[in-house]
C-alpha positions as CSV (number, residue, x, y, z in Angstrom):
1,X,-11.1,10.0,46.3
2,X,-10.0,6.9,48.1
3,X,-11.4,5.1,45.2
4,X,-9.7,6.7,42.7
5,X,-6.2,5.9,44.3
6,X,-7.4,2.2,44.6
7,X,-8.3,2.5,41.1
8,X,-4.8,3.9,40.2
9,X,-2.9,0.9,41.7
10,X,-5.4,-1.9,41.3
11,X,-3.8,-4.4,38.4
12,X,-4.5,-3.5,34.6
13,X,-7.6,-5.4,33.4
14,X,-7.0,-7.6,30.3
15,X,-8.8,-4.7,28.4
16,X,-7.2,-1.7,29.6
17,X,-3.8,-4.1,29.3
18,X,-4.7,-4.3,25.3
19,X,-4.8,-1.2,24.9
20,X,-1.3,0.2,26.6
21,X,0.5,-2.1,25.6
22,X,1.5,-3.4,28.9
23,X,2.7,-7.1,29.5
24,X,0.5,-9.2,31.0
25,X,0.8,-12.9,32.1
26,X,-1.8,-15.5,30.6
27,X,-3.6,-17.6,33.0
28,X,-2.9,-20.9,30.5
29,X,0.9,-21.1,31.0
30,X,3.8,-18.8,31.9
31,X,4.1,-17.1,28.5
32,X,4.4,-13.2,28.2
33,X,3.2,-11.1,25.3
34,X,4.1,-7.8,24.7
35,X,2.2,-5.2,22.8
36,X,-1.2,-7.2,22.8
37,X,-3.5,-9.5,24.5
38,X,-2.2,-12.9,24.5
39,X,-5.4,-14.3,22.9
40,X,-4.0,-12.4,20.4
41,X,-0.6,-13.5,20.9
42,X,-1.6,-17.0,20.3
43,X,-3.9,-16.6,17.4
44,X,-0.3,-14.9,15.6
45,X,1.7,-18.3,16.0
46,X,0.9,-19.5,12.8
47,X,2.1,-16.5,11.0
48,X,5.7,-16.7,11.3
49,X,7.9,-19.9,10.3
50,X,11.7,-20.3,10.1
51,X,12.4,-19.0,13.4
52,X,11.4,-16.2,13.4
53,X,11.9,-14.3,16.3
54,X,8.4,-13.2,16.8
55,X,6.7,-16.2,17.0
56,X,6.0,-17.4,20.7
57,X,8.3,-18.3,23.0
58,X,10.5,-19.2,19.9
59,X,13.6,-16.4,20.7
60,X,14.2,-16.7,17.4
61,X,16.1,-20.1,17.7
62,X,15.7,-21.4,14.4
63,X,14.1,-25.1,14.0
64,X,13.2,-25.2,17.4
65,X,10.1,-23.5,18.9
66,X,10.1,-23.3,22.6
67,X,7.0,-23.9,24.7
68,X,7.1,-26.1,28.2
69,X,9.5,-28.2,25.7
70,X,11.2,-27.6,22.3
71,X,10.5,-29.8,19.6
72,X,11.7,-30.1,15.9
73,X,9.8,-27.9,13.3
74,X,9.9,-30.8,10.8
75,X,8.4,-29.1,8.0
76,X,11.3,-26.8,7.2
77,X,13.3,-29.5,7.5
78,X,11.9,-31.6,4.1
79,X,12.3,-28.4,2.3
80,X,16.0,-28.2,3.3
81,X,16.4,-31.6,1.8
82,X,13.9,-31.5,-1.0
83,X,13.9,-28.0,-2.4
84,X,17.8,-28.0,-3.1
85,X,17.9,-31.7,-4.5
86,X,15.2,-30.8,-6.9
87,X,17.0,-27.7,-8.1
88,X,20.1,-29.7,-8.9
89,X,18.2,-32.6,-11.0
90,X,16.4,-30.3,-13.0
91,X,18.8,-28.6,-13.5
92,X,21.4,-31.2,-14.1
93,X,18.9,-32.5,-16.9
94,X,17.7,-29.7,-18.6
95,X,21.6,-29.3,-19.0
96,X,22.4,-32.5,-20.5
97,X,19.5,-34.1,-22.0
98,X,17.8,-33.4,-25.8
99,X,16.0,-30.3,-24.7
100,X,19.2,-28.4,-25.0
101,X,20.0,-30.4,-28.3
102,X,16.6,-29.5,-29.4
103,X,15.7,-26.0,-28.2
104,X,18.8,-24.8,-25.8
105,X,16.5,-21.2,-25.6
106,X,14.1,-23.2,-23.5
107,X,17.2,-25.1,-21.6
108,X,18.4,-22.2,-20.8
109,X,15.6,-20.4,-19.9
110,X,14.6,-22.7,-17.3
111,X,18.7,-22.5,-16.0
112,X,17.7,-18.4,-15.7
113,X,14.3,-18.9,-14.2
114,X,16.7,-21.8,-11.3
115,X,19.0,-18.9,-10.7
116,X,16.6,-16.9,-10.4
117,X,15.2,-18.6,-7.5
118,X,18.4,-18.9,-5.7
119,X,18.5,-14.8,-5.7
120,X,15.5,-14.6,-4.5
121,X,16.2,-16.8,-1.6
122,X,19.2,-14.9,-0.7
123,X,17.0,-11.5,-0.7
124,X,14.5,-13.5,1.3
125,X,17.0,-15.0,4.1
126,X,19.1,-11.5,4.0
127,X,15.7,-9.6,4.5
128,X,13.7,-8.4,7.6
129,X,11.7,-11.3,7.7
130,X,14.8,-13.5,7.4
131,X,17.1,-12.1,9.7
132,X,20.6,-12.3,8.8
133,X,23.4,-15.0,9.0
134,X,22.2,-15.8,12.6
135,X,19.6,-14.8,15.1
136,X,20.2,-13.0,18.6
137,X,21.5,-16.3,20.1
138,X,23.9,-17.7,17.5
139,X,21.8,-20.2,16.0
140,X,21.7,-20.6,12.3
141,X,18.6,-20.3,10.4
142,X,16.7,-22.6,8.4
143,X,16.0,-19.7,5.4
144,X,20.4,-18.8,5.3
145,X,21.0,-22.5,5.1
146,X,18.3,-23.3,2.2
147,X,20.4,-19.9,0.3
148,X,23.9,-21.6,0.8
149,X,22.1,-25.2,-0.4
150,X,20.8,-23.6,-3.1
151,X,23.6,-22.0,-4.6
152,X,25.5,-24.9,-4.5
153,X,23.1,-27.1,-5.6
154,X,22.9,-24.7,-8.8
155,X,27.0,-24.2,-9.7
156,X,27.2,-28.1,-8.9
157,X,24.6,-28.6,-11.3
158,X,25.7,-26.3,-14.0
159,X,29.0,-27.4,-14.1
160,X,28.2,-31.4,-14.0
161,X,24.8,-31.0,-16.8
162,X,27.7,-29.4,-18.9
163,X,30.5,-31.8,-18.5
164,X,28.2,-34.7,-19.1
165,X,26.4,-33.2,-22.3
166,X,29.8,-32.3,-23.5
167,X,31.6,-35.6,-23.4
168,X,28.6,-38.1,-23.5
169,X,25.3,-36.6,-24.9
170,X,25.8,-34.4,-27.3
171,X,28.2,-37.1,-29.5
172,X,25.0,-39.0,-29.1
173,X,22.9,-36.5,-30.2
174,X,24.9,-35.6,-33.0
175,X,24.7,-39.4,-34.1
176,X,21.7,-39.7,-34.1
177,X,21.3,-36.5,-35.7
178,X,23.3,-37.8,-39.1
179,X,23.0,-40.7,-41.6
180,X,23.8,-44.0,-41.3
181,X,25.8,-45.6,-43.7
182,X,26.8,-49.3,-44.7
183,X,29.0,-51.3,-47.0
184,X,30.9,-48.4,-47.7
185,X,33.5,-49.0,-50.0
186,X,36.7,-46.6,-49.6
187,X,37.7,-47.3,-53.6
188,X,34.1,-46.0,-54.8
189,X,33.3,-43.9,-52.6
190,X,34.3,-40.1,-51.7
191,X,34.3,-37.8,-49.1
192,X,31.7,-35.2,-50.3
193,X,29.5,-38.0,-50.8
194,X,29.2,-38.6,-46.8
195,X,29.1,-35.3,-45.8
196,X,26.2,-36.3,-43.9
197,X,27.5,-39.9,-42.6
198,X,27.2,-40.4,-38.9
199,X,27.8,-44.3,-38.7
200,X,29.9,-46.2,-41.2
201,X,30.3,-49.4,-41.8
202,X,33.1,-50.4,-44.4
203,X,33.3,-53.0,-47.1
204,X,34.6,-56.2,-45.6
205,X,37.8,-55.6,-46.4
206,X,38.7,-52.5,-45.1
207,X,41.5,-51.8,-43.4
208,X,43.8,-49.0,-41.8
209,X,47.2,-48.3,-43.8
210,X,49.3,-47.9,-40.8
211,X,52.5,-47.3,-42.8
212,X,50.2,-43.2,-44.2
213,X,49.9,-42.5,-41.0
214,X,51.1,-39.2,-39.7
215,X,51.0,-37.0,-36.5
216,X,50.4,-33.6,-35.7
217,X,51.5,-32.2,-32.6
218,X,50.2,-29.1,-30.7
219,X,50.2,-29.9,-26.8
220,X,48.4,-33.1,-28.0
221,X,49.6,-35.4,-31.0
222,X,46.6,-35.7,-33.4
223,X,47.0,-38.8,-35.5
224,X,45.5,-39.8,-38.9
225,X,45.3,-43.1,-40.7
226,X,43.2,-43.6,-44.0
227,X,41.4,-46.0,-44.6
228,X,41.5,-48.2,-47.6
229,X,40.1,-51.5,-49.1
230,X,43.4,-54.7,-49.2
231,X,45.6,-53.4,-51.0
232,X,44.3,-51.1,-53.3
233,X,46.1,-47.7,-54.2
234,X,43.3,-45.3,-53.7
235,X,42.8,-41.9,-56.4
236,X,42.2,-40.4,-53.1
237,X,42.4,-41.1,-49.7
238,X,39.2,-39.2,-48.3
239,X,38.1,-41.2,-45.1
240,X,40.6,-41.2,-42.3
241,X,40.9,-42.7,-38.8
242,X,41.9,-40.7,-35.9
243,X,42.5,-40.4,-32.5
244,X,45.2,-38.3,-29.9
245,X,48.4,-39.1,-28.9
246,X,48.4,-42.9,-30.1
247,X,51.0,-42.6,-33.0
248,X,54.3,-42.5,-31.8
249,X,56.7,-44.1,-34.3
250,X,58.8,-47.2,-33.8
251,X,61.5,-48.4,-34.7
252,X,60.0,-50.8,-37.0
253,X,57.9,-47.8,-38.6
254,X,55.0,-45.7,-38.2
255,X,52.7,-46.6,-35.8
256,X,48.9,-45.9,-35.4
257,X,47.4,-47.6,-32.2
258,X,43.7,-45.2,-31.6
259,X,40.6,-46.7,-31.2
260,X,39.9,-50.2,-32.4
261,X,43.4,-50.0,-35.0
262,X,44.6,-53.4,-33.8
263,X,41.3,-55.4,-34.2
264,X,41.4,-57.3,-37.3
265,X,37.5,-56.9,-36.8
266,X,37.6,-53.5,-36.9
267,X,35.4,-51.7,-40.0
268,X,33.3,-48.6,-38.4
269,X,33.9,-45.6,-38.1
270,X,32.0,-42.9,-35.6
271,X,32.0,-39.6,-37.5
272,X,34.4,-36.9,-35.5
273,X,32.2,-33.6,-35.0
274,X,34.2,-31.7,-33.2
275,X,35.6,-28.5,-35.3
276,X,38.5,-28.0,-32.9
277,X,39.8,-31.6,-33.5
278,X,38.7,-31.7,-36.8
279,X,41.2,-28.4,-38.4
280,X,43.9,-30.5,-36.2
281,X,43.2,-33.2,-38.4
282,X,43.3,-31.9,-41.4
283,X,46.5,-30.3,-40.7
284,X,47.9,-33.7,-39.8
285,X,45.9,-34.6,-43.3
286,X,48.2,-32.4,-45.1
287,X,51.2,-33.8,-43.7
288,X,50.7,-37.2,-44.4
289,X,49.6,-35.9,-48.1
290,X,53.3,-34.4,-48.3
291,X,54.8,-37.4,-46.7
292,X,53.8,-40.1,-48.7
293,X,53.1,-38.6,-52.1
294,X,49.0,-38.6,-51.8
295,X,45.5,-37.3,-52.6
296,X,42.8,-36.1,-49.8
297,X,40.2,-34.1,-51.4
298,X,37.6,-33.8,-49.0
299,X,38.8,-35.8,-46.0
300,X,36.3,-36.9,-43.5
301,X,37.3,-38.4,-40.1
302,X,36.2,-41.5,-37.8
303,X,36.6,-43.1,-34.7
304,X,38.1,-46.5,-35.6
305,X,35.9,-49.1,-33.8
306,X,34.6,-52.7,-33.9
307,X,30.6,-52.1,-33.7
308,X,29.8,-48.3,-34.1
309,X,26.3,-48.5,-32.8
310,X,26.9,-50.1,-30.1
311,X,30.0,-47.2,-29.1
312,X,27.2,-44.6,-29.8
313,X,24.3,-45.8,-27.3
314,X,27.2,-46.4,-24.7
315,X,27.9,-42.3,-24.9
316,X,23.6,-42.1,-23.8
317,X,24.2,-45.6,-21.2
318,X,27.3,-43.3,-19.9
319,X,25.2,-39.9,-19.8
320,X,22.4,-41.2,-18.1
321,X,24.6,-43.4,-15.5
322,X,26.2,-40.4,-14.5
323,X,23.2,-38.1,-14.2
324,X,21.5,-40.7,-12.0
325,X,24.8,-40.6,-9.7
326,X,25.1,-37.6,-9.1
327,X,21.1,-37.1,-8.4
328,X,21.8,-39.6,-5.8
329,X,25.0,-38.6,-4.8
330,X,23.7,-35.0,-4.1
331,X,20.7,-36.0,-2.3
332,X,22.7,-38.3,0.4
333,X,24.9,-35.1,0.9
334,X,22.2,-32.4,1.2
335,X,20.9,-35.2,3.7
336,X,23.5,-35.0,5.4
337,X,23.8,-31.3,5.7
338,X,20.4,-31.1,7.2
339,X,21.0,-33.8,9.5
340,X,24.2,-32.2,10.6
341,X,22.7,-29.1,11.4
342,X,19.7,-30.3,13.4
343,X,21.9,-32.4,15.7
344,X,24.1,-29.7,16.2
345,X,21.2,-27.4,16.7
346,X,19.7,-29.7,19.2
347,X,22.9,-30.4,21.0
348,X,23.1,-26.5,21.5
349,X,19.6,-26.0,22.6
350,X,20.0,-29.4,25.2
351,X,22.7,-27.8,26.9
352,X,21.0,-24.4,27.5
C-alpha cells in the first residue's frame, strides 16, 4: 500500500507523460510542450512556417522564432520581395507587349490565372493556418502582408500594362501591322487605294494647305489639313493631316500648327487608327468640304511628321522604357515594404 501512494505522487515518466498529455520539461533547454513528448515536439518544427503559432517557442510572432535568442526567418522574407515583384512584371508585360496584340485570350488568361493567385493568398492568410490580420501579440504576419503586396502589385500592374499598350504599343503594333507606302503622290493617288497604308511618305513636294484647314470642336478641337502636291487643285482631297487643339485661327487666317505642320521637311504621314478620333475627323472633314467648296471621297488621316519610321519605333523605345521603370520602380518599393516591416518587427520584439 505504501507503494502505491509513492507511486501516485512520484513524477510522470516521459512515457506515461506522452500519453496524458501532461507538460513536461525537456532536459535539453527550458522549452515546454504540451500534448506530446517533446522529442516529438521538436521533430514538428519544420512543419509550420510564417509564424505560426504552433511552432516552438515561436508565440506566433511572425518572422521571428524564439529559442534562447530570436533570429530572422529569412526565407519568408525573399518571397515577400520576390513573389509580388514577379506578379507585377508578368503581369505588366503580358498587358502591354504583342501577346495581347497577337492572342489577347492567352493575355488575358494568364491576367485570370495572376488574380487568381492573389485570392488564393487571401483565403490562405484569412484561413486557420494563416491566422488573421495579426497574431495573439499584435505582430503582423508574413502570409497578410504577401496578400496586401499582392493585390497591389496586381491593380498596379493592370492599370500601368494598359496605359502603356494604349498610348505606346498598340500604335506600334498597328504599324507594323499595315503597309508601308512611298512616293505617294496626293494628285494620283486616292484614298481607297491606301486603305491599308500604315507609313506614307509623300512625293517631294508635298505640302499641307493651311488656308482648307478646319476645326471641329467637342471638348477637344480636332483639326484637319489636306494634303496636296505645290500648288495643284486636287479632284479630291482624300489624305488629311490631323491633330487636337492646334488650329486656332489668326488673325492673318486659318491656322494649322499639329505635328510636324511647320517643317518645310515634313512629308510622312503616320496613319490615325483610332475610330474615336477618326468619326471626329471626318466630321471636321465635312466642314472643311462645306467651307471651302471641296471633294473628300474617302478621306484617310495622318500624323504630320518629318521621318515616320523613326516616330513609330519611338512609340516601342517609349513602351519598353516605361515597362522597365516601373519593373524597377516596383521592386525598390516592395523592398522597401519588407524592410520596413522587419525593422519594425525587430524593434518590437527588442524591446520585449
Amino acid at each position: 500500500q505504501a507503494r502505491a501512494v509513492v507511486s501516485r505522487f512520484a513524477p510522470p515518466t516521459r512515457a506515461s507523460a506522452y500519453r496524458t498529455g501532461l507538460a513536461m520539461e525537456s532536459p535539453m533547454d527550458d522549452r515546454i510542450y504540451y500534448g506530446q513528448s517533446a522529442y516529438g515536439a521538436a521533430s514538428d518544427m519544420g512543419q509550420y512556417a510564417f509564424g505560426d503559432k504552433r511552432s516552438v517557442g515561436a508565440s506566433g510572432k511572425g518572422s521571428f522564432i524564439r529559442g534562447q535568442r530570436r533570429r530572422l526567418n529569412v526565407p519568408p522574407m525573399f518571397i515577400a520581395v520576390g513573389g509580388p515583384w514577379l506578379l507585377f512584371a508578368i503581369v505588366y508585360a503580358v498587358l502591354c507587349f504583342d501577346i495581347r496584340y497577337q492572342d489577347p485570350g492567352i493575355a488575358w488568361a494568364v491576367v485570370g490565372a495572376g488574380f487568381l493567385m492573389v485570392i488564393l493568398s487571401g483565403l490562405f492568410a484569412c484561413s486557420a493556418s494563416g491566422r488573421w490580420f495579426v497574431n495573439a501579440e499584435h505582430e503582423p504576419t508574413w502570409l497578410i502582408f504577401l496578400f496586401l503586396s499582392f493585390l497591389l502589385a496586381f491593380f498596379t500592374a493592370v492599370a500601368l500594362g494598359s496605359a502603356n499598350y494604349k498610348s505606346n504599343m498598340e500604335p506600334y503594333f498597328n504599324m507594323h501591322s499595315l503597309n508601308n507606302y512611298s512616293n505617294v503622290s496626293p494628285v494620283q493617288m486616292r484614298g481607297q487605294q491606301l486603305m491599308d497604308a500604315g507609313i506614307v511618305e509623300f512625293a517631294q513636294g508635298s505640302r499641307l494647305d493651311v488656308t482648307k484647314s478646319m476645326g471641329f470642336k467637342t471638348g477637344q478641337v480636332y483639326c484637319v489639313a489636306p494634303i496636296v502636291l505645290g500648288d495643284s487643285e486636287l479632284s479630291t482631297y482624300d489624305f488629311w493631316a490631323v491633330g487636337t487643339d492646334c488650329c486656332e485661327a489668326s488673325e492673318t487666317g486659318p491656322g494649322f500648327t499639329c505635328g510636324s505642320a511647320s517643317s518645310p521637311a515634313a512629308r510622312g504621314g503616320v496613319r490615325v487608327m483610332d475610330e474615336g478620333a477618326t468619326r471626329f475627323y471626318r466630321l471636321a472633314v465635312d466642314q472643311a468640304e462645306l467651307a471651302s467648296g471641296i471633294r473628300a471621297d474617302h478621306p484617310v488621316f495622318f500624323h504630320w511628321v518629318e521621318d515616320p519610321i523613326a516616330e513609330v519605333n519611338q512609340r516601342q523605345d517609349s513602351g519598353l522604357r516605361l515597362f522597365l521603370l516601373g519593373s524597377l520602380t516596383h521592386f525598390a518599393f516592395q523592398f522597401f515594404l519588407v524592410a520596413l516591416v522587419v525593422i519594425r518587427a525587430s524593434a518590437r520584439n527588442m524591446g520585449k
